[in-house]
C-alpha positions as CSV (number, residue, x, y, z in Angstrom):
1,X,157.3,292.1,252.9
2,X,159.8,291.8,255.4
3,X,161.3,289.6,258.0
4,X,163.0,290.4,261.6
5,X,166.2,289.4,262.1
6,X,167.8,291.2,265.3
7,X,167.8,295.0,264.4
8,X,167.4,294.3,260.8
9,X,164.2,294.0,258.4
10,X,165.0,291.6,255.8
11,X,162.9,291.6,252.9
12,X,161.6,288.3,251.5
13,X,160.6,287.6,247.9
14,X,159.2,284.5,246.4
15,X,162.1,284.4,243.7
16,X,164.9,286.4,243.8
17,X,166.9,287.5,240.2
18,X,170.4,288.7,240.6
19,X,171.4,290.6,237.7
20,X,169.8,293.7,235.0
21,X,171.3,292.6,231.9
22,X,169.7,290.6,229.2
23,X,169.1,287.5,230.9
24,X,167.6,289.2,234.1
25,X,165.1,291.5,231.9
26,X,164.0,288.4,230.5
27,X,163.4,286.2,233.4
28,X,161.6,289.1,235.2
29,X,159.1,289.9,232.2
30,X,158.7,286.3,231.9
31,X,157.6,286.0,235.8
32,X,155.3,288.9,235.5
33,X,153.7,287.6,232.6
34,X,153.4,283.5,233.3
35,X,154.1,283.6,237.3
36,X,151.7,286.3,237.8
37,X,151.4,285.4,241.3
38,X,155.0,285.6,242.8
39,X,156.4,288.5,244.2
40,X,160.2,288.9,242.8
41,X,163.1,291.6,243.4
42,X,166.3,292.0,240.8
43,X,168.9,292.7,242.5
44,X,172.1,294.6,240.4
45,X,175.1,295.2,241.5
46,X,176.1,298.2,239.0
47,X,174.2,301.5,238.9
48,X,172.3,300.8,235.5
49,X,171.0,298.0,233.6
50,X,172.1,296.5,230.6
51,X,175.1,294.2,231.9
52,X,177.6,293.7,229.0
53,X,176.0,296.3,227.2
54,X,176.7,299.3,229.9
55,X,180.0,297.4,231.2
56,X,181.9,297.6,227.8
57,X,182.5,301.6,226.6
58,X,185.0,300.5,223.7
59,X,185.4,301.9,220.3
60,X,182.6,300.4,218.1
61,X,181.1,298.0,220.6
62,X,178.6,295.9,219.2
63,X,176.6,293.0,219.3
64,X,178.5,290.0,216.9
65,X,174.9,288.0,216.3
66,X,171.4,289.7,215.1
67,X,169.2,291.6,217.1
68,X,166.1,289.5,215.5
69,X,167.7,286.6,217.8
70,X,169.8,288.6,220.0
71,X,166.6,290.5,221.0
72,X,163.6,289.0,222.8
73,X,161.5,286.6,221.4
74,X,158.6,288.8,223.1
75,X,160.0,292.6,222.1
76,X,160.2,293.0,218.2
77,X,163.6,294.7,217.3
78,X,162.7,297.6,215.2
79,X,166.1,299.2,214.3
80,X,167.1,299.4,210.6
81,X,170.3,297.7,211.4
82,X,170.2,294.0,212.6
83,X,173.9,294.2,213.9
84,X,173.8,296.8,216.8
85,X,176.2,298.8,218.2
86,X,176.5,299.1,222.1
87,X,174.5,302.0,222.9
88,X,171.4,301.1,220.9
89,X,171.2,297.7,222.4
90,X,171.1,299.3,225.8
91,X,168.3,301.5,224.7
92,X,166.2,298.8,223.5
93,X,166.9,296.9,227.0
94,X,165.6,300.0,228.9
95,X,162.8,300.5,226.5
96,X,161.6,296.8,227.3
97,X,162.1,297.9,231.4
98,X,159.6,300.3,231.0
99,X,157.0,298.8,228.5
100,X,156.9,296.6,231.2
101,X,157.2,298.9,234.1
102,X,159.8,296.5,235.7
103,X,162.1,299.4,236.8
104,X,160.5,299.4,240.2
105,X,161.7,296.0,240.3
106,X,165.2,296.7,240.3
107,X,167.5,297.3,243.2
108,X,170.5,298.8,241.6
109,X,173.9,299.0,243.5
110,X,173.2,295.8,245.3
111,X,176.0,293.6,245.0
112,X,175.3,289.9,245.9
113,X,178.1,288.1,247.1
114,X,176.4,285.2,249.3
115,X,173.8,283.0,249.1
116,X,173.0,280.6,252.1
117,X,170.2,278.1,251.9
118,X,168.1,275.8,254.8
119,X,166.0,273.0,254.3
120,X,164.2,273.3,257.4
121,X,163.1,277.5,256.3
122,X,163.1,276.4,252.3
123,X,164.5,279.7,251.4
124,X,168.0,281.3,250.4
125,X,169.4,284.3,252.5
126,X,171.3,286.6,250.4
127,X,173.6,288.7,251.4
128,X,174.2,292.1,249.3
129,X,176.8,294.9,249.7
130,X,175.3,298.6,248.9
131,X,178.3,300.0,246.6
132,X,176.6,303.8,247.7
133,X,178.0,303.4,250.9
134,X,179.3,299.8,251.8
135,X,177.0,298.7,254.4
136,X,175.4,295.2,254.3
137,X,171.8,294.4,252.7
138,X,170.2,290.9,253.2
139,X,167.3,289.5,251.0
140,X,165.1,286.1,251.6
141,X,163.8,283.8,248.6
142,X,162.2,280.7,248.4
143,X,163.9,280.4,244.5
144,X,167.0,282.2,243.6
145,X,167.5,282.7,239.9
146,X,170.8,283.8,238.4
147,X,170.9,285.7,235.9
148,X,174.6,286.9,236.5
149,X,176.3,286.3,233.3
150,X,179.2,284.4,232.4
151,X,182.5,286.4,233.4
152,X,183.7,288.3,235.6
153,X,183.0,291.7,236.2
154,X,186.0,292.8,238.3
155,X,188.6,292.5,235.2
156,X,189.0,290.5,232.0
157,X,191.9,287.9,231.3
158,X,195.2,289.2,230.9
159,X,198.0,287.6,230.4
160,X,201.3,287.9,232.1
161,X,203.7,289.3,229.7
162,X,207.0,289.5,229.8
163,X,208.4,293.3,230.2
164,X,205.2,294.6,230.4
165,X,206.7,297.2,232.9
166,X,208.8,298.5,230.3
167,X,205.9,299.8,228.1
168,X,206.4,303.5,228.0
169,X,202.9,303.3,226.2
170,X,199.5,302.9,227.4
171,X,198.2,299.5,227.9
172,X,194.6,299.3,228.2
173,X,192.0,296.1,228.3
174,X,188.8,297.1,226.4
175,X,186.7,296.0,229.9
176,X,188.4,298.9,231.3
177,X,188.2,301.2,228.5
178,X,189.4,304.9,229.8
179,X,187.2,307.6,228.7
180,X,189.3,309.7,227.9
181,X,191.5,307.6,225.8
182,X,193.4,309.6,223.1
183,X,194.6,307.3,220.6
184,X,194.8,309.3,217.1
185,X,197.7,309.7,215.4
186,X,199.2,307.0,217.7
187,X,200.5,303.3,216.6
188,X,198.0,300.9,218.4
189,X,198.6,297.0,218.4
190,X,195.2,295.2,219.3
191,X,196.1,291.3,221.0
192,X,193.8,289.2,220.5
193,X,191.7,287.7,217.2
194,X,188.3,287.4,218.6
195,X,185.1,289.4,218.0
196,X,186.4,292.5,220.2
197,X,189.8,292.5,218.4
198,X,188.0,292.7,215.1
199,X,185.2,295.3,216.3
200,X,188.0,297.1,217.8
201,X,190.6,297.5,214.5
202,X,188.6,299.2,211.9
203,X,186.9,301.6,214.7
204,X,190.2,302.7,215.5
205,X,192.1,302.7,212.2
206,X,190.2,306.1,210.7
207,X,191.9,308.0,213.6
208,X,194.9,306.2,214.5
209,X,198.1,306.9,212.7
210,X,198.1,302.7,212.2
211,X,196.4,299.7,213.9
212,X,198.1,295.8,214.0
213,X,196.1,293.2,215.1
214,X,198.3,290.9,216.5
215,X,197.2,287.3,217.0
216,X,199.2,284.2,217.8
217,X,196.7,281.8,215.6
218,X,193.9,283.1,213.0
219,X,190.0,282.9,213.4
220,X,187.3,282.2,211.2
221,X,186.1,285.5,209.8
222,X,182.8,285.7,208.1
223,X,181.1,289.0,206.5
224,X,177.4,289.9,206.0
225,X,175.5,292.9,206.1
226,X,174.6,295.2,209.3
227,X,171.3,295.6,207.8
228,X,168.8,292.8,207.3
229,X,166.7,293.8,204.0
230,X,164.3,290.8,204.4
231,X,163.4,291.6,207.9
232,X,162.9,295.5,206.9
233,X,160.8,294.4,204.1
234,X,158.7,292.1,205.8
235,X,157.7,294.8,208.6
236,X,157.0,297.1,206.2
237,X,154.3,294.5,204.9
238,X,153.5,292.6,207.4
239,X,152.1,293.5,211.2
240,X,155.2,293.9,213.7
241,X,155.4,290.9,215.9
242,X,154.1,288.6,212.7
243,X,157.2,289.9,210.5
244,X,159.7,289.7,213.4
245,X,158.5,286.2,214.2
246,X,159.0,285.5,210.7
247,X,162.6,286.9,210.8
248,X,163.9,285.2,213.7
249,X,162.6,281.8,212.7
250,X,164.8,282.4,209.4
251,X,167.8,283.7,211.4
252,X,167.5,280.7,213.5
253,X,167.4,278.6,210.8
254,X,170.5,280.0,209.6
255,X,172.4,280.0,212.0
256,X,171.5,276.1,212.8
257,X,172.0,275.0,209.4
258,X,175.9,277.0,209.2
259,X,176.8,275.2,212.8
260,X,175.3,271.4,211.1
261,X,177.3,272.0,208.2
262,X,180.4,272.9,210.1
263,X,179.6,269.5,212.1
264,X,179.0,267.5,208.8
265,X,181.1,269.0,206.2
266,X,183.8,271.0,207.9
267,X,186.0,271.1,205.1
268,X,183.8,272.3,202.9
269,X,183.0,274.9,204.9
270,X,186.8,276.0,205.5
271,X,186.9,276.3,202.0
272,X,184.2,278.9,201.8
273,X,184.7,281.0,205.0
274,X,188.6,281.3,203.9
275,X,187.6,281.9,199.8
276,X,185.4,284.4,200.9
277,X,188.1,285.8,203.0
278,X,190.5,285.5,199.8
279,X,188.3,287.6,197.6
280,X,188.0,290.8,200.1
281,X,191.7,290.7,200.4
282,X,193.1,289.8,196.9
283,X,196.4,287.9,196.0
284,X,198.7,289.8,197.4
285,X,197.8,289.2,201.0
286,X,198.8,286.2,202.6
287,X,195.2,284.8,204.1
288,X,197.1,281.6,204.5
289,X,199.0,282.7,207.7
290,X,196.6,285.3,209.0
291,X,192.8,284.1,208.1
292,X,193.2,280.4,207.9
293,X,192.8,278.2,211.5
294,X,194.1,275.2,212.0
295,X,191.1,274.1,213.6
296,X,187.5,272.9,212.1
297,X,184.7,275.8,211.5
298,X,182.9,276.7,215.3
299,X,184.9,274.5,217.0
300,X,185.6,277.9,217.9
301,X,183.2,280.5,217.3
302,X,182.5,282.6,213.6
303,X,184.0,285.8,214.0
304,X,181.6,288.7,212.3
305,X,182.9,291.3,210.3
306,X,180.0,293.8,209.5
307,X,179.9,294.9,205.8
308,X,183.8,293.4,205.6
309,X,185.0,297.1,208.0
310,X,188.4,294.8,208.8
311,X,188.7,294.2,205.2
312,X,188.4,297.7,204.0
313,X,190.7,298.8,207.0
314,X,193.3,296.4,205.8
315,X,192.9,297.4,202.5
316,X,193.4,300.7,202.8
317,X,196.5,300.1,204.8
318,X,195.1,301.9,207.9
319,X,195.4,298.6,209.4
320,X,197.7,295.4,209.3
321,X,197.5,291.5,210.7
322,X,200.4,290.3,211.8
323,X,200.6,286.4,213.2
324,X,203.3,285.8,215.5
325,X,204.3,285.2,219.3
326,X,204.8,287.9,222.0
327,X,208.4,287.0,223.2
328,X,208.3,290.7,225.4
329,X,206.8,293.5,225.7
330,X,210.1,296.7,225.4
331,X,210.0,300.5,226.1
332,X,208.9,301.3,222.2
333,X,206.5,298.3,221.6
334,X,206.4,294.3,221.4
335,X,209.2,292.1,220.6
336,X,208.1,288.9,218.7
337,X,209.4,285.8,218.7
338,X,210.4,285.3,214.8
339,X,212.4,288.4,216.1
340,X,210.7,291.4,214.3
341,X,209.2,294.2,216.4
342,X,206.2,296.1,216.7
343,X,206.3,299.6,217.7
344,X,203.0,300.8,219.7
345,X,201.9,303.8,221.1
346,X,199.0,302.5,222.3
347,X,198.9,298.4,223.4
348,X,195.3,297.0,223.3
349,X,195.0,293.3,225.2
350,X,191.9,292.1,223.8
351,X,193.3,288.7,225.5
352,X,189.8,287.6,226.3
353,X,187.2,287.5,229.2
354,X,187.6,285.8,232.9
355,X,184.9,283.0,233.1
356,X,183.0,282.6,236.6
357,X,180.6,280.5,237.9
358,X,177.5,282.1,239.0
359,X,178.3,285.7,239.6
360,X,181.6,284.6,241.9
361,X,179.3,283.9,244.9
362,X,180.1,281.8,247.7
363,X,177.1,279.5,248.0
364,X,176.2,277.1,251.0
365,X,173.3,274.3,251.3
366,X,172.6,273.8,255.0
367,X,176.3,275.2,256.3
368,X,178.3,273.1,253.6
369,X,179.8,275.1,250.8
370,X,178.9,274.1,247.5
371,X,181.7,273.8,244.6
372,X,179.8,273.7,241.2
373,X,182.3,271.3,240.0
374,X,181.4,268.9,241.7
375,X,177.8,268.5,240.8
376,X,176.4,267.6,237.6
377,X,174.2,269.7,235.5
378,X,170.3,269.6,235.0
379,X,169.2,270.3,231.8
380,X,172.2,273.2,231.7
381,X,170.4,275.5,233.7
382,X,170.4,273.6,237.6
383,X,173.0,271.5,239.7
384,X,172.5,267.9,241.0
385,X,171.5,268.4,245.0
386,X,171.3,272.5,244.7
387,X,167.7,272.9,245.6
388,X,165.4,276.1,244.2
389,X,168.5,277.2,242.1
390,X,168.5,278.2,238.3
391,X,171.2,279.9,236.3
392,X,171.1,281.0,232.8
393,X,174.1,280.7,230.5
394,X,173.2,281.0,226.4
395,X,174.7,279.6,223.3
396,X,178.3,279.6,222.4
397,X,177.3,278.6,218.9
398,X,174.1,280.9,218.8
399,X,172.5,284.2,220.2
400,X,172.5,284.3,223.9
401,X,168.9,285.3,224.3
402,X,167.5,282.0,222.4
403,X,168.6,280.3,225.2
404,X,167.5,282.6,228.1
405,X,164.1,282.4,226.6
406,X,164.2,279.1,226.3
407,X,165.4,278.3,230.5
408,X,163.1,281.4,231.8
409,X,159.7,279.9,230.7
410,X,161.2,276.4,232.1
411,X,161.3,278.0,235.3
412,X,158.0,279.4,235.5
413,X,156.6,275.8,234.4
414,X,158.6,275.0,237.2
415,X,157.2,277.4,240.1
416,X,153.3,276.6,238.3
417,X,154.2,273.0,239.0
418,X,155.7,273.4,242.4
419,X,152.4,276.0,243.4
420,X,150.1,273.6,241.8
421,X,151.6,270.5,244.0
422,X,152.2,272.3,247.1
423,X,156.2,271.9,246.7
424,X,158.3,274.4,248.6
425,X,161.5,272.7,247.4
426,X,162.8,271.1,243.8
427,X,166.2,269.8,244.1
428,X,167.9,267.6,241.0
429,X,168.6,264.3,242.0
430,X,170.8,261.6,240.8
431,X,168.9,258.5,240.3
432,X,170.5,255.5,240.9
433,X,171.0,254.5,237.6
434,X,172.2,257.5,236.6
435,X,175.3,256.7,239.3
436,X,177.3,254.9,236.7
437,X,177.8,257.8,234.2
438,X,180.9,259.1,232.6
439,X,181.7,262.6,233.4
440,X,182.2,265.0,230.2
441,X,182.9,269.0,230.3
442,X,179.9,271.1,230.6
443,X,180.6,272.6,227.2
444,X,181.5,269.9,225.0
445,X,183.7,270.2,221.4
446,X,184.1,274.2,221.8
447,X,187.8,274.8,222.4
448,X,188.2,278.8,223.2
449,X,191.1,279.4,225.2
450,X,188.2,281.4,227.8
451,X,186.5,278.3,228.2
452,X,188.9,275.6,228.2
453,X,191.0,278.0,231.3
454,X,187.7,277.6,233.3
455,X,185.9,274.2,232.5
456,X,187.4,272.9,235.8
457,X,184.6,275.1,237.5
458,X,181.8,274.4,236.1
459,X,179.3,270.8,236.7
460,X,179.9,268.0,235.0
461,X,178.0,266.7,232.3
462,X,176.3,263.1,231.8
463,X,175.6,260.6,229.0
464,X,171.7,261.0,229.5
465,X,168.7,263.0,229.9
466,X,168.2,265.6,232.1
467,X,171.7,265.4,232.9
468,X,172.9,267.6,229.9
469,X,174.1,270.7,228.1
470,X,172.9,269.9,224.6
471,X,174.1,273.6,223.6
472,X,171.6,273.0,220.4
473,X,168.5,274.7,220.2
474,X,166.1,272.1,218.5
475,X,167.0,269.4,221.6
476,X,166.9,272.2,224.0
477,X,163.2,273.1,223.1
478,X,162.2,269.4,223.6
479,X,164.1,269.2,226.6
480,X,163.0,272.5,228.8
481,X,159.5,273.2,227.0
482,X,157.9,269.0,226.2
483,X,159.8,267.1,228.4
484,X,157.4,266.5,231.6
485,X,158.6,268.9,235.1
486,X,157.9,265.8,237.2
487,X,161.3,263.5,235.3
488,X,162.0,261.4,238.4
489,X,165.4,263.8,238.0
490,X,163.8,266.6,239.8
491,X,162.7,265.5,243.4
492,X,159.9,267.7,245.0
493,X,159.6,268.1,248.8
494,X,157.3,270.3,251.1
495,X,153.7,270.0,251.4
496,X,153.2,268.0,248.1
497,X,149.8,267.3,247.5
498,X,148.7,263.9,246.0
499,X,148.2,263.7,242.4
């Protein structure tokens, strides 16, 4: 379906998905299957799908939660192993395109870099670069639904250090991981002490002549298993989708019950996470300076450490921590700032990722540009006075996916509503009562350097319902699934019909 405009055909779509990564795959099988009705495009700016999962081409890539929560609560994950690596989670993410025969669905190469709304059409215009050959594409939606991810795609955060020119080396961030990257038998310092420094370190250490992980301040490590015996036992017993039901309501569990405990007992949680951290390492090493935070359990998140790898890659002296400030980078290495150095073949940053807000778009409602930072969430998926507009971000202390699931079958109780009341337009409204409320960051008591550098960006967050980004799954449920569409929050406008 198409419209004119001068010598140009632009299609038109009831809802419009930007983005063929996780969250996109979900919000289009959820349209198909509860929206049955609406016509909808995804439109992708790469040349495959799988977003993170075919962006990042770094040694030992993985997923750092489960796949049984990580995966769709509609697709069972049937791997033996329950912590992923890269390559099989894009396989299961084009195995669930075409079980659903949403490929067709897909415009690849369209890159999305405007989105214009009017109140008198009640539609977006979006405007698209083709990446095959540069010319412009525009699409038409009455609801636009983001599905974009968090960071930015053009580069991850890096740091200006100083002498960085002087590196005779190669420096290399693991978002732009070269191909053809040689690093064995070279020295290679990772920066950084998040999930990608510790995924990174014992995947090179086998080949590299030595690997340093060099962080300025520890992170909580924890170790489990890749493999999750109870789920494989309970699908060899049980029918699929019953046993993986079964095993992500346990892994849920878990992980809700670890997060409360670091909320209630935090101490007594730093005393396990850094004991157990104590016993992989033994005496000798000094898990004081290098494995013990100064901050409380997930106010930063859990690092994982599948089957303890960074232990037995320090332990084997293949690999080394070292805690300490960069003071410059020289021709051989890194100069610290206790004054020791660090000679590097091979410099990894793995200095973080570059948050954005929606897909670095350039929005407008009737002409006027909209900044995100100054509107206030709805329910952490929509923006006070953004009309038709939803954008999923997950869990930062839980699997992404629980939370896409959770905001893509709000939305299509959302559109049922809208169809069933003639809306054409659902815009989140301040009431005036809610006028008086204290602004508070979007993501509340999580301190992450990538999210504190960016929190200026994003809405603001109330004191009350719907105005809120719980970031908990059990008030989340009650929130997008009970909680009645018609709040007094979200205004309808159009042809609504009485009721």
């Amino acid at each position: 379906m198409g419209d004119e405009d001068g010598d140009e055909a632009i299609e038109h779509f009831d809802v419009a998905i930007v983005g063929a990564g996780i969250s996109g795959i979900d919000a289009a099988y959820h349209l198909q299957r509860h929206c049955p009705r609406k016509s909808f495009v995804i439109l992708e700016g790469r040349d495959g799908l799988g977003g993170t999962w075919d962006l990042f081409r770094y040694p030992g890539i993985r997923s750092d939660s489960d796949m049984h929560t990580l995966g769709f609560g509609f697709k069972p994950w049937r791997a033996e192993k329950a912590i992923a690596d890269g390559p099989s989670i894009l396989a299961y993410l084009q195995e669930t395109v075409e079980e659903n025969h949403l490929g067709h669905k897909i415009r690849f190469g369209h890159h999305v870099s405007r989105a214009d709304w009017s109140s008198d059409e009640a539609r977006w215009t979006l405007t698209a670069t083709r990446q095959a050959d540069g010319t412009e594409a525009r699409f038409r939606c009455n609801y636009l639904f983001m599905c974009s991810g968090y960071y930015s795609y053009r580069g991850g955060h890096s740091p200006e250090f100083v002498g960085r020119d002087r590196f005779e080396g190669t420096i290399v961030h693991p978002q732009q991981w070269p191909a053809d990257l040689d690093y064995s038998g070279k020295r290679v310092v990772v920066i950084g002490s998040g999930a990608t420094a510790m995924t990174l370190v014992p995947s090179m250490a086998p080949t590299a002549a030595h690997v340093t992980m060099l962080q300025r301040s520890p992170t909580y490590v924890i170790s489990r298993p890749d493999v999750d015996r109870v789920a494989n036992t309970l699908r060899k017993m049980l029918p699929e989708r019953i046993a993986y039901a079964i095993t992500r309501a346990k892994n849920v569990a878990l992980q809700q019950f670890v997060y409360s405990w670091s909320r209630r007992r935090p101490d007594q949680l730093r005393s396990l996470l850094v004991g157990a951290v104590r016993r992989e390492l033994g005496a000798d090493f000094d898990v004081d300076a290098h494995f013990t935070p100064r901050y409380d359990p997930w106010d930063e998140r859990l690092c994982l450490v599948p089957n303890g790898d960074l232990f037995k890659a320090i332990r084997s002296g293949k690999a080394s921590v070292v805690t300490d400030r960069i003071e410059a980078f020289s021709a051989e290495g890194i100069s610290l700032a206790s004054g020791g150095e660090l000679p590097a073949d091979v410099i990894v940053t793995a200095t973080g990722l570059q948050l954005v807000t929606l897909g670095e778009m350039d929005f407008t409602v009737d002409g006027a540009p909209v900044d995100f930072a100054d509107t206030w969430t709805y329910k952490g998926y929509a923006y006070s006075d953004v009309p038709n507009l939803a954008s999923v971000f997950g869990y930062v202390n839980a699997s992404w996916t629980l939370r896409a699931d959770l905001i893509c079958s709000y939305v299509c109780r959302l559109l049922n509503h809208m169809e069933s009341i003639g809306a054409t337009t659902a815009t989140p409204r301040l009431r005036p009562s809610d006028r008086s409320m204290a602004p508070r960051p979007w993501i509340d008591g999580f301190s992450p350097g990538y999210i504190q550098r960016e929190m200026r960006r994003f809405p603001k967050q109330g004191d009350r319902a719907p105005w809120l980004n719980p970031q908990r799954l059990r008030a989340d449920r009650h929130m997008l699934l009970k909680d009645p569409v018609d709040d007094g929050a979200m205004c309808f406008e159009g042809k609504v019909l009485n009721t």
